[in-house]
Backbone of each chain as nested JSON, in Angstrom:
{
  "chains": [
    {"id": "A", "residues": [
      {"number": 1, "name": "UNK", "atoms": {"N": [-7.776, 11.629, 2.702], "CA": [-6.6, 11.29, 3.485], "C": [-5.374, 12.037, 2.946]}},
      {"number": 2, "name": "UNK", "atoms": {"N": [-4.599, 12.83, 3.646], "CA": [-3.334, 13.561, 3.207], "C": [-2.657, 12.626, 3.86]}},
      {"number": 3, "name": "UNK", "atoms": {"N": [-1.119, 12.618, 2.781], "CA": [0.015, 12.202, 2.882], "C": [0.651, 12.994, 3.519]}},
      {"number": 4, "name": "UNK", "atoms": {"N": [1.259, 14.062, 3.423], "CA": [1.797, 15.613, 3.872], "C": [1.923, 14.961, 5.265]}},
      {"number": 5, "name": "UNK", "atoms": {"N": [2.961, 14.679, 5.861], "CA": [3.267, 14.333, 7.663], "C": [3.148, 12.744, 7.71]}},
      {"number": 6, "name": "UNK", "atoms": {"N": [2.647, 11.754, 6.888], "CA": [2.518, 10.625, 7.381], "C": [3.663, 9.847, 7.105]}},
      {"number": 7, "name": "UNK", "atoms": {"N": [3.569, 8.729, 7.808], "CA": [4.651, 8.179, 7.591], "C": [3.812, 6.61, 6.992]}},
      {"number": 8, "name": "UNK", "atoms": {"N": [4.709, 6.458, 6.213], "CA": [4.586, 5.33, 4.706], "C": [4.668, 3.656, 4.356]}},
      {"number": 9, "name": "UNK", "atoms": {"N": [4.035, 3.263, 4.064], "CA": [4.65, 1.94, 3.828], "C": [4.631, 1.602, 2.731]}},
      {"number": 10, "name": "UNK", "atoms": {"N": [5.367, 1.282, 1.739], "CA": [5.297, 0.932, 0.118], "C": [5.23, -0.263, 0.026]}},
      {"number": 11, "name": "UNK", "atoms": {"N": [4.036, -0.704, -0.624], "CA": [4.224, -1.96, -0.508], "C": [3.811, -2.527, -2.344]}},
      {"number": 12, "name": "UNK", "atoms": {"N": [5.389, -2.69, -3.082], "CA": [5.392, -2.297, -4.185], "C": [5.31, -3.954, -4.904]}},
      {"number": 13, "name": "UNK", "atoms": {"N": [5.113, -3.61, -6.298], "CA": [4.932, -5.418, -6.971], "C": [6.021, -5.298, -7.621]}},
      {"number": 14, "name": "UNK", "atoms": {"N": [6.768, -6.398, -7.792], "CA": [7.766, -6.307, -8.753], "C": [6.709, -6.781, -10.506]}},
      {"number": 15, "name": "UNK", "atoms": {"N": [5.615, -7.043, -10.653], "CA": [5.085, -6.837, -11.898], "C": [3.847, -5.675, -12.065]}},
      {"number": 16, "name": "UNK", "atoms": {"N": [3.713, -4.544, -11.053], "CA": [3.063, -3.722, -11.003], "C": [3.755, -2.76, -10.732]}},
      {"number": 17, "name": "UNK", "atoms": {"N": [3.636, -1.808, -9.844], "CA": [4.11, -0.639, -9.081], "C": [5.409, -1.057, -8.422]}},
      {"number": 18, "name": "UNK", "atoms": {"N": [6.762, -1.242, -8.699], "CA": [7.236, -1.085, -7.669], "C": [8.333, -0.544, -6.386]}},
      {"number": 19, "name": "UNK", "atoms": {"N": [8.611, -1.264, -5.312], "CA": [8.494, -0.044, -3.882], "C": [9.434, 1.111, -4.362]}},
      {"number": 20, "name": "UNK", "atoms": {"N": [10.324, 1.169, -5.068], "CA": [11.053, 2.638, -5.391], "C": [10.606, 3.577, -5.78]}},
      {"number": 21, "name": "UNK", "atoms": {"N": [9.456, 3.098, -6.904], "CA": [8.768, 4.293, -7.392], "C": [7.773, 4.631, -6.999]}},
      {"number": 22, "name": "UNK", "atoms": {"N": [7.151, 3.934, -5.984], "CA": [6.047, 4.528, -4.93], "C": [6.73, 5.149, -4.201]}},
      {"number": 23, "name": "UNK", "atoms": {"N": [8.107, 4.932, -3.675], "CA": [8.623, 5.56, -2.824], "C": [8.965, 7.046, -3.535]}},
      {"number": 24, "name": "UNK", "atoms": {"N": [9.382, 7.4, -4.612], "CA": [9.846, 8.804, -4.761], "C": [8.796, 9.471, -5.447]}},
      {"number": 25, "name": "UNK", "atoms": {"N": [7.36, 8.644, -5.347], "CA": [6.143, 9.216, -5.432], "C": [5.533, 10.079, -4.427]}},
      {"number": 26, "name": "UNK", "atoms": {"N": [5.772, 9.137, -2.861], "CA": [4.867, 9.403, -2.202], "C": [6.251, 10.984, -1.447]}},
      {"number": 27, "name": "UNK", "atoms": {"N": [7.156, 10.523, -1.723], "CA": [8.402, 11.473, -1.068], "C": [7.987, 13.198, -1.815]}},
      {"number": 28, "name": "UNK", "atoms": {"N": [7.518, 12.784, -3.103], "CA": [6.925, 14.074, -3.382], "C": [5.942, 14.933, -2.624]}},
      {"number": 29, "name": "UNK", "atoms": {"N": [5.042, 13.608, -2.532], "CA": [3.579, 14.369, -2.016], "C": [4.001, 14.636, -0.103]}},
      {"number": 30, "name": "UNK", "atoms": {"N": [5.445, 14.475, 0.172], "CA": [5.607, 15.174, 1.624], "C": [5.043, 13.868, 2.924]}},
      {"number": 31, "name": "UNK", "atoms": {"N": [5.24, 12.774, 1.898], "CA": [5.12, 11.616, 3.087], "C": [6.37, 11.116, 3.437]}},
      {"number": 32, "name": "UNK", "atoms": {"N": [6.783, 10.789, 4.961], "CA": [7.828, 9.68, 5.118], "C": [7.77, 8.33, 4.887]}},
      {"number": 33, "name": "UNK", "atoms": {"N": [8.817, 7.792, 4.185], "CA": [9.01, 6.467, 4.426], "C": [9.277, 5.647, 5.567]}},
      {"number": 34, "name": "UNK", "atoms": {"N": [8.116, 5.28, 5.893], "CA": [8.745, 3.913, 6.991], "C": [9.149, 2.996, 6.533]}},
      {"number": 35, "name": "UNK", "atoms": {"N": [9.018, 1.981, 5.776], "CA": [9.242, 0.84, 5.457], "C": [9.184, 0.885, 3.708]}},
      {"number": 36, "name": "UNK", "atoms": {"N": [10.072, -0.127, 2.761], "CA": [9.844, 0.155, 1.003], "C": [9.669, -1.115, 0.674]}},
      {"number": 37, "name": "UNK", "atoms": {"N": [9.606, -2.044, 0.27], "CA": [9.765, -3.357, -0.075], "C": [9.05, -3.823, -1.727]}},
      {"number": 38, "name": "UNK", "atoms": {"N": [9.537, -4.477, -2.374], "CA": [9.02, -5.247, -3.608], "C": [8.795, -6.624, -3.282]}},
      {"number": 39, "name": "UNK", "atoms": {"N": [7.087, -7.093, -3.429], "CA": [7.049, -8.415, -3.573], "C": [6.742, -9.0, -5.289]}},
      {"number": 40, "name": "UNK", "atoms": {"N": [7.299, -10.122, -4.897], "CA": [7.103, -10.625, -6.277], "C": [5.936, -11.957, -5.735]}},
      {"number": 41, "name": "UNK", "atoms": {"N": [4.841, -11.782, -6.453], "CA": [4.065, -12.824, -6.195], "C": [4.084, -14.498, -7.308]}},
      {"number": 42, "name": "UNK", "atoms": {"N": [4.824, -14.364, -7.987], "CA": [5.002, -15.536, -9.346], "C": [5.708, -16.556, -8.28]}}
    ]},
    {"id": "B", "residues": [
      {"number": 1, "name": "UNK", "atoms": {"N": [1.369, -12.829, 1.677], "CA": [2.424, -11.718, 2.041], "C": [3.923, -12.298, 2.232]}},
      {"number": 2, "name": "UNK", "atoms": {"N": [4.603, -12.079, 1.745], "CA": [6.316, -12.501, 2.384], "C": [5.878, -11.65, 4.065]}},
      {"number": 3, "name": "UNK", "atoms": {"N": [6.267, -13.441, 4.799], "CA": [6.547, -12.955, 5.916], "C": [7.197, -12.283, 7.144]}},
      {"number": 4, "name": "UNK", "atoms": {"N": [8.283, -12.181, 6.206], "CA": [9.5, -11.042, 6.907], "C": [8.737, -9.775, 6.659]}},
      {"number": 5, "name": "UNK", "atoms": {"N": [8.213, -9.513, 5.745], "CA": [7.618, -8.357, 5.412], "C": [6.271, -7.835, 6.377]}},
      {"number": 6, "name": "UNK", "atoms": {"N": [5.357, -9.283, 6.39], "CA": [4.264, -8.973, 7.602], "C": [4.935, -8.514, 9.033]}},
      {"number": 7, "name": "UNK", "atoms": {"N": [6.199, -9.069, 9.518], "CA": [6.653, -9.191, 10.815], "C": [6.887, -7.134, 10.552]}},
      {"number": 8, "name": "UNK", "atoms": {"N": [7.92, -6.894, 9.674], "CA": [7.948, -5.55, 9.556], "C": [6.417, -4.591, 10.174]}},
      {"number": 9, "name": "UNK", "atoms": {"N": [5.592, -5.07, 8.955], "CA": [4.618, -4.275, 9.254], "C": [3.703, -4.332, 10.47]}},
      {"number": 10, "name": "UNK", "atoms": {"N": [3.656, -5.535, 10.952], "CA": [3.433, -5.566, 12.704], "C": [4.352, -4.498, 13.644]}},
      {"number": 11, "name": "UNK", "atoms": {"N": [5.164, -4.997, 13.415], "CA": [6.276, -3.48, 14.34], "C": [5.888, -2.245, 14.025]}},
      {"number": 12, "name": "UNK", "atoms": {"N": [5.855, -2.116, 12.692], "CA": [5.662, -0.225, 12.879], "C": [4.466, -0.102, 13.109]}},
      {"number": 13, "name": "UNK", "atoms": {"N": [3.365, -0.982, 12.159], "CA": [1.728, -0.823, 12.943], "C": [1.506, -0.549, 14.086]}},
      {"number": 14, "name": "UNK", "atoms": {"N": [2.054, -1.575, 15.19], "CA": [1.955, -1.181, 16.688], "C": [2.638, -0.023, 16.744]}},
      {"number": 15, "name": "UNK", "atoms": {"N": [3.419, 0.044, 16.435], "CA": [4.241, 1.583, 17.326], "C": [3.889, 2.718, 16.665]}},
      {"number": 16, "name": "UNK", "atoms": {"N": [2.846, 2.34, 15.565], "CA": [2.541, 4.11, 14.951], "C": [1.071, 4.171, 14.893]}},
      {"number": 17, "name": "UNK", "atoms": {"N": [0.136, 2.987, 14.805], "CA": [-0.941, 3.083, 14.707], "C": [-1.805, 3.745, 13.563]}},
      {"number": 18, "name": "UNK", "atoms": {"N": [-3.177, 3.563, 12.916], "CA": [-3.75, 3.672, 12.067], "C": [-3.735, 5.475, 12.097]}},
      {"number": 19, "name": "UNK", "atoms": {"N": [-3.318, 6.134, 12.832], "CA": [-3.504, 7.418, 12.579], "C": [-2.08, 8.049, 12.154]}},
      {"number": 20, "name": "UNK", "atoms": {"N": [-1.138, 7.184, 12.673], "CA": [0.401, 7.803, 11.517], "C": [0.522, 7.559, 10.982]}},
      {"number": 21, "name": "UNK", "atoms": {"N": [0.235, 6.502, 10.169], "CA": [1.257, 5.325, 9.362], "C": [-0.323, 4.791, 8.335]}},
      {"number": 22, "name": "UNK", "atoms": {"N": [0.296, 4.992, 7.4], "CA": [-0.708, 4.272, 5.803], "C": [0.4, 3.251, 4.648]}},
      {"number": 23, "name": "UNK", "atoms": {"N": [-0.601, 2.292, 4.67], "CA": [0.108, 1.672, 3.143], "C": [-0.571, 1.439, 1.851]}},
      {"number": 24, "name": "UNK", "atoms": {"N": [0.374, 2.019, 1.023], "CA": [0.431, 2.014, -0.536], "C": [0.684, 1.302, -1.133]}},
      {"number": 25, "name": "UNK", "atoms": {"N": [0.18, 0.376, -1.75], "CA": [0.284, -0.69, -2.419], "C": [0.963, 0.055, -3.766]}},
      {"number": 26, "name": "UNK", "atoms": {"N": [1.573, -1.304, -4.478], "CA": [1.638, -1.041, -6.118], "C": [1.348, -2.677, -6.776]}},
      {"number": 27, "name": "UNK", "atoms": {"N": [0.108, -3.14, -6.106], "CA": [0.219, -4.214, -6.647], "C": [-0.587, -4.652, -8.264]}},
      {"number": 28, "name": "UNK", "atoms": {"N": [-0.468, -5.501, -8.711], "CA": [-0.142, -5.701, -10.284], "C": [-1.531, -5.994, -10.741]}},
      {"number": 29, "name": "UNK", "atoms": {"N": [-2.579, -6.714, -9.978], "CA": [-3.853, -7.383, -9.665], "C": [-4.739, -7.402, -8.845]}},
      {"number": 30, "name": "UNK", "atoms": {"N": [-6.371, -7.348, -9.05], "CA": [-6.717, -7.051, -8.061], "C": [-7.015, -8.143, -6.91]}},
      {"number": 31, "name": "UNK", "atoms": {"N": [-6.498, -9.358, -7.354], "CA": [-6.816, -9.84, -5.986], "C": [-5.704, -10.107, -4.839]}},
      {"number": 32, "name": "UNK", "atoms": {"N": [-4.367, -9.958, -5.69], "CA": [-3.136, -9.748, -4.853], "C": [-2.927, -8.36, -3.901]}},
      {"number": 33, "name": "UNK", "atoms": {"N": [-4.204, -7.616, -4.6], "CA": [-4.177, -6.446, -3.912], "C": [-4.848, -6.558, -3.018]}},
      {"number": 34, "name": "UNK", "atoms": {"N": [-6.104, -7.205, -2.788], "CA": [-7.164, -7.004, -1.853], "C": [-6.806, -8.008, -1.021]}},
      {"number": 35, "name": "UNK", "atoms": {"N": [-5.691, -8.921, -1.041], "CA": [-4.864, -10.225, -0.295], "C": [-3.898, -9.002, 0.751]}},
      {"number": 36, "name": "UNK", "atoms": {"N": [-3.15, -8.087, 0.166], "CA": [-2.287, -7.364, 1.054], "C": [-2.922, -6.373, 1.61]}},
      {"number": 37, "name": "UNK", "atoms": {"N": [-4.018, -5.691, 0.913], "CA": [-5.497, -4.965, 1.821], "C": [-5.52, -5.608, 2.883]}},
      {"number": 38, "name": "UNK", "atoms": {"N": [-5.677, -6.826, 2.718], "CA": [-6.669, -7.273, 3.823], "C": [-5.67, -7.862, 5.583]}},
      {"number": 39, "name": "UNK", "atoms": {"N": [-4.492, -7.804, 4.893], "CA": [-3.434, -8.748, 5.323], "C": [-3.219, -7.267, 6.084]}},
      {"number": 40, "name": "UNK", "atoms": {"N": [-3.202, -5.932, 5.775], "CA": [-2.683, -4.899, 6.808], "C": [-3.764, -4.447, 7.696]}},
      {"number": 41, "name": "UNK", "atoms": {"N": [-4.908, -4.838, 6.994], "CA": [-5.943, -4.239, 8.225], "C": [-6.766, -5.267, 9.141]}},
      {"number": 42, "name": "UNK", "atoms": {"N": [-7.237, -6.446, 8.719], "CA": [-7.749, -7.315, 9.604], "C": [-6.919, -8.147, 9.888]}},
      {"number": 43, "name": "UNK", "atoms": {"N": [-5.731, -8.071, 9.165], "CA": [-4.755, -9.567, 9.74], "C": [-4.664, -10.659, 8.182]}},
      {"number": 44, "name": "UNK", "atoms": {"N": [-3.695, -11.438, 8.701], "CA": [-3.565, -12.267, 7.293], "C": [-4.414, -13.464, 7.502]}},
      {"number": 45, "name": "UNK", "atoms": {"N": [-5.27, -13.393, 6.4], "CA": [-6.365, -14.581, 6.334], "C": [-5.898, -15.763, 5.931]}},
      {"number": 46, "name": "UNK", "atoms": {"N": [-4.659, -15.842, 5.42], "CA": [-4.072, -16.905, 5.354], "C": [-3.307, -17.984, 7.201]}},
      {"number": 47, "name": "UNK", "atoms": {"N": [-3.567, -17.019, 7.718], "CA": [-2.968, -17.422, 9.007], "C": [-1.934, -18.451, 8.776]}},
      {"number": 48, "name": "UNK", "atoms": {"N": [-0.704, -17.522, 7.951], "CA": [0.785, -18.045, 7.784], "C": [1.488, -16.93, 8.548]}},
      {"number": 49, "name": "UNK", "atoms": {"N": [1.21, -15.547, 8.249], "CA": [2.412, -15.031, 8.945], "C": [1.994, -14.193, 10.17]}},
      {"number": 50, "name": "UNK", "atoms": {"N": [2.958, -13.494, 10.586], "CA": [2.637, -12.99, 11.971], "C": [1.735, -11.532, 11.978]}},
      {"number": 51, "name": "UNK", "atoms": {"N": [0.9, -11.789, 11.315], "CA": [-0.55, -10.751, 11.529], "C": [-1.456, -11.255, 10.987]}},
      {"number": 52, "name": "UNK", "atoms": {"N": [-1.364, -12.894, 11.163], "CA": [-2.823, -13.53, 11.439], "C": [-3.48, -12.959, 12.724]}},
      {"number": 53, "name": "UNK", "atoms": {"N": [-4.803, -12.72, 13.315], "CA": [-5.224, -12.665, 13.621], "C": [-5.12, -11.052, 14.425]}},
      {"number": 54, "name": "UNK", "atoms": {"N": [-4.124, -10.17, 14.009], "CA": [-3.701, -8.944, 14.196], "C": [-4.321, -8.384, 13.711]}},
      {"number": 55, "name": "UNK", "atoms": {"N": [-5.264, -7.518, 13.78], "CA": [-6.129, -6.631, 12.803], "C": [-5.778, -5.326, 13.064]}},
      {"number": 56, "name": "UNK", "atoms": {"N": [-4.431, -4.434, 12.128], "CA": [-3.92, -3.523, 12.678], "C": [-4.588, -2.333, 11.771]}},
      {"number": 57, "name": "UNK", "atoms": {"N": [-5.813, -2.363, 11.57], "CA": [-6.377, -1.412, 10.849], "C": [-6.121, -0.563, 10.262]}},
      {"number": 58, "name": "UNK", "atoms": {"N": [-4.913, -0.45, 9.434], "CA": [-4.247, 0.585, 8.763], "C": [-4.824, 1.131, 7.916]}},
      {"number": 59, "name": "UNK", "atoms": {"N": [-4.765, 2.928, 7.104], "CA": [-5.206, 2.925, 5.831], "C": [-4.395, 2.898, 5.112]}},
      {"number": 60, "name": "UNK", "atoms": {"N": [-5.365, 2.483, 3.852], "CA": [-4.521, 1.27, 3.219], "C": [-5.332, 1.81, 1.268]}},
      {"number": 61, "name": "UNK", "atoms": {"N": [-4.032, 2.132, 0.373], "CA": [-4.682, 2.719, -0.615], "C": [-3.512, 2.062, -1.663]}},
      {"number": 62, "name": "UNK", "atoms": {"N": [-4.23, 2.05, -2.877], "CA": [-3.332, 1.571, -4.345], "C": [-2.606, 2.725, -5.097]}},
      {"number": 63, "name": "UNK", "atoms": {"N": [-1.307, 2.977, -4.985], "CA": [-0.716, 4.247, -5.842], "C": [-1.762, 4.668, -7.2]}},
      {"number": 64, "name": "UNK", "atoms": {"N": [-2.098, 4.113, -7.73], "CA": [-3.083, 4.11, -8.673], "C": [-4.465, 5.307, -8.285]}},
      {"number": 65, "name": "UNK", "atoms": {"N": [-4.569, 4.806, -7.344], "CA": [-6.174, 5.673, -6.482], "C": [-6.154, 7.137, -6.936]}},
      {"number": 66, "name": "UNK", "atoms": {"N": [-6.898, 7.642, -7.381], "CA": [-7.258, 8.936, -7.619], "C": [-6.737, 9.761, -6.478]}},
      {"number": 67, "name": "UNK", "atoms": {"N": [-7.299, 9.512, -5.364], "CA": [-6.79, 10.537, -4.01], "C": [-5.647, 10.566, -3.679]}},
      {"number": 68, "name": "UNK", "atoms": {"N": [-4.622, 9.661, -4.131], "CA": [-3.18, 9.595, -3.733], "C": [-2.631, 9.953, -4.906]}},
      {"number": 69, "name": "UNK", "atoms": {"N": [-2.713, 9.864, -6.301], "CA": [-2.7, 10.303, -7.533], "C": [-2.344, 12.088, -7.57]}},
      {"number": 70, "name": "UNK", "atoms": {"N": [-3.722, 12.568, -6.837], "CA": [-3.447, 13.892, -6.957], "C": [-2.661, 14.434, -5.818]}},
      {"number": 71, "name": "UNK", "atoms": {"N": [-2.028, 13.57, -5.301], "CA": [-0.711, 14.656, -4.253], "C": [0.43, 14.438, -4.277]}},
      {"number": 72, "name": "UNK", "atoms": {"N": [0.363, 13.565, -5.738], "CA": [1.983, 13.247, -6.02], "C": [2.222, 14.483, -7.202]}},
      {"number": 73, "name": "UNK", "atoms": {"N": [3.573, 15.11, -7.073], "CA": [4.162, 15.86, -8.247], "C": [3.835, 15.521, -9.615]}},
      {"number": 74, "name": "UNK", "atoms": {"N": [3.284, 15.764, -10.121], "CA": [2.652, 15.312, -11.989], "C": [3.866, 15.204, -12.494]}},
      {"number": 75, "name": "UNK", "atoms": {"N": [4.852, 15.45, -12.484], "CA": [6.415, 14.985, -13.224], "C": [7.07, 13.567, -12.87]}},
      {"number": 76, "name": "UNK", "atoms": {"N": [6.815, 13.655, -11.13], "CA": [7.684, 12.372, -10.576], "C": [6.049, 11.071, -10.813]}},
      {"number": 77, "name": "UNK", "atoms": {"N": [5.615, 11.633, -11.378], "CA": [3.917, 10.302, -10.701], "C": [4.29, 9.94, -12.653]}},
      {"number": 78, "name": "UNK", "atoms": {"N": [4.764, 10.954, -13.909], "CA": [5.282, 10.553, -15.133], "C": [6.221, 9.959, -15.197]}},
      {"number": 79, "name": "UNK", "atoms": {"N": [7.021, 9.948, -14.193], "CA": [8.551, 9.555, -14.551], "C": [8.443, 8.022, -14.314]}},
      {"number": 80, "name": "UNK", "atoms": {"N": [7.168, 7.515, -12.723], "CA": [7.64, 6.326, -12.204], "C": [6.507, 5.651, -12.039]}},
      {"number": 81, "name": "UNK", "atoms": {"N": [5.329, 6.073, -12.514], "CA": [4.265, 5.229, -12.331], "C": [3.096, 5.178, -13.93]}},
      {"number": 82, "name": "UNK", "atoms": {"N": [3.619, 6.147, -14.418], "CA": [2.73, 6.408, -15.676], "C": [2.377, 5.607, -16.628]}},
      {"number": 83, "name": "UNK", "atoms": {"N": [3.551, 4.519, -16.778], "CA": [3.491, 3.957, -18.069], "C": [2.549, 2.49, -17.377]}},
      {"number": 84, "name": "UNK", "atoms": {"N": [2.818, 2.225, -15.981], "CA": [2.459, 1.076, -15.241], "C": [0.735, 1.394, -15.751]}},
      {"number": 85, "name": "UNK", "atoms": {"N": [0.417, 2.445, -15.345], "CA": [-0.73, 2.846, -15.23], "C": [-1.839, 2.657, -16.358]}},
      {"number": 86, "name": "UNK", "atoms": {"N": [-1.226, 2.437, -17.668], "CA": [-1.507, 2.481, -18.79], "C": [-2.108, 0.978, -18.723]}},
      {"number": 87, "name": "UNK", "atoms": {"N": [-0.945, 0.465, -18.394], "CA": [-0.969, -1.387, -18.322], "C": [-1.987, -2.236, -17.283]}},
      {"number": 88, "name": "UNK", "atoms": {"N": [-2.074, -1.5, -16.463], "CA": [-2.899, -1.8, -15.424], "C": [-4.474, -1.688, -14.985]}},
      {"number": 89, "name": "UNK", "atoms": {"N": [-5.374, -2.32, -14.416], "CA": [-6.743, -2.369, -14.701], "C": [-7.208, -1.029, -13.337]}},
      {"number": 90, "name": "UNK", "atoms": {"N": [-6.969, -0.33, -13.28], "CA": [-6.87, 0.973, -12.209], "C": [-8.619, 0.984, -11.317]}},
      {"number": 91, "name": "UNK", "atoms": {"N": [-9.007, 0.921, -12.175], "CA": [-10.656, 0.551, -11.595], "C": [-11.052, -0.773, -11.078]}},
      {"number": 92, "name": "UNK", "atoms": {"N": [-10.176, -1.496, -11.056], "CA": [-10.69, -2.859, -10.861], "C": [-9.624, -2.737, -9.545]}},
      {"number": 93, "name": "UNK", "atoms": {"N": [-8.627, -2.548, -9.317], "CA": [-7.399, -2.838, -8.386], "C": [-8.064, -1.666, -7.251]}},
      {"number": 94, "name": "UNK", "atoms": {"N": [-8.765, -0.114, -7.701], "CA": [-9.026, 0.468, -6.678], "C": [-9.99, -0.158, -5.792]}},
      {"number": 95, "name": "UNK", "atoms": {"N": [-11.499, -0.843, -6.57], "CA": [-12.726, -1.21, -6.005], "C": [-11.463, -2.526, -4.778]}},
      {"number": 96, "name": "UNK", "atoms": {"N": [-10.587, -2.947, -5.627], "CA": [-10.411, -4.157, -4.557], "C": [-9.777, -3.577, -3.1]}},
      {"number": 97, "name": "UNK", "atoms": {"N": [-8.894, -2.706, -3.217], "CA": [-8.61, -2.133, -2.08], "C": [-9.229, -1.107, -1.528]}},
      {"number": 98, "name": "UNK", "atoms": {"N": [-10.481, -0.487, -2.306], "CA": [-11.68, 0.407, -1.51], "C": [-12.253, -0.248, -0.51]}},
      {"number": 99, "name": "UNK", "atoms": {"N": [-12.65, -1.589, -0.921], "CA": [-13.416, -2.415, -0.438], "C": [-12.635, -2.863, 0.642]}},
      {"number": 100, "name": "UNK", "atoms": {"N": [-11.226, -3.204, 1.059], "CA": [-10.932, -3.871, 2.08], "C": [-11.002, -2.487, 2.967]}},
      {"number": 101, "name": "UNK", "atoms": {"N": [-10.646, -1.395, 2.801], "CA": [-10.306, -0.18, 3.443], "C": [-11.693, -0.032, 3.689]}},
      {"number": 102, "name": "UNK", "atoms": {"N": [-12.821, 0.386, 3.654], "CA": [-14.106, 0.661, 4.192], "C": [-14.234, -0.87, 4.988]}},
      {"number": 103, "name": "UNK", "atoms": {"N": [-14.279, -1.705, 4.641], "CA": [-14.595, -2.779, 6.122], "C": [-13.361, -2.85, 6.983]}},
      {"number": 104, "name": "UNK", "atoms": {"N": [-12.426, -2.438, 7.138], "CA": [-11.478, -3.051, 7.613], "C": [-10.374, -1.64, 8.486]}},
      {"number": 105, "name": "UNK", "atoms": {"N": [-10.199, -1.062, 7.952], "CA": [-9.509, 0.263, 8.216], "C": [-9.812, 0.908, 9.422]}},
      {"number": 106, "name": "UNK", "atoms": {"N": [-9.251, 1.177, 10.267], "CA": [-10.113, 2.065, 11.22], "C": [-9.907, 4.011, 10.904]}},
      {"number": 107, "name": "UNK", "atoms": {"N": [-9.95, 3.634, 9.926], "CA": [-10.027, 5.532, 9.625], "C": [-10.469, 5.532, 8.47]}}
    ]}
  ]
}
C-alpha cells in the first residue's frame, strides 16, 4: 500500500504514537492529512 | 473510540472511500489497537458510536508496521516515532491490526 497521493487519518495515542507525530511522519512519506486526533484511552 | 472522533471518520469514509483514504493508528496496545482496527473497518463493535454497524472498510495500518515504516523519511520517523518504538511491543500491535485489516478491509 503507498501513501504517496492518499489522503490520511491519524489516529494517534496519547500513551503511544501520537496524532502529530504520525502526522509529520506520514507528511513525509507524501500523504495528505485528512483528519489528526489523539485519543487517550485511561 | 471517542465518538466525535467515529462521527469524523464516518464523514470522510463515505466521501472518500477505502480506495483514498487509510488510517494510521499510533496506538499504545494491542488490543486498543485492534478495538480502533476494527471500529474503522467493520463498524464499532461496541455499538456506542456512530459506525456501529457501518462497515467502512478502510485500510487500516499501525505507524509501527514495517510497510509504512519504510516510506517515512528515516530522520522525521527518528525525530517522532523512534524512541516510542523502542517502548512498544511492535509485533504484537502489528499481528493485532494485520488481523483486523485482512478480515475486514476492503483492499
Amino acid at each position: 500500500m503507498e501513501l504517496k497521493g492518499k489522503k490520511v487519518i491519524a489516529l494517534g495515542d496519547r500513551d503511544g504514537v501520537p496524532g502529530p507525530a504520525i502526522e509529520e511522519c506520514l507528511k513525509s512519506a507524501g500523504a495528505e492529512l485528512a483528519f489528526v486526533t489523539t485519543e487517550c484511552f485511561v | 473510540m471517542d465518538l466525535e472522533n467515529q462521527a469524523r471518520i464516518k464523514e470522510l469514509g463515505e466521501k472518500y472511500g477505502p480506495k483514498e483514504l487509510v488510517v494510521i493508528l499510533g496506538s499504545s496496545d494491542p488490543d486498543s489497537a485492534e478495538l480502533a482496527a476494527e471500529t474503522v473497518t467493520a463498524g464499532d463493535p461496541t455499538y456506542a458510536g456512530p459506525l456501529a454497524g457501518v462497515p467502512l472498510g478502510l485500510p487500516v495500518y499501525h505507524i509501527l508496521e514495517a510497510e509504512i515504516k519504510e516510506q517515512i523519511d528515516p530522520k522525521v520517523y527518528e525525530e517522532q516515532v523512534a524512541m516510542m518504538e523502542m517502548v512498544l511491543d511492535v509485533e504484537a500491535l502489528t499481528a493485532a491490526v494485520k488481523k483486523m485489516r485482512e478480515e475486514h478491509s476492503q483492499l
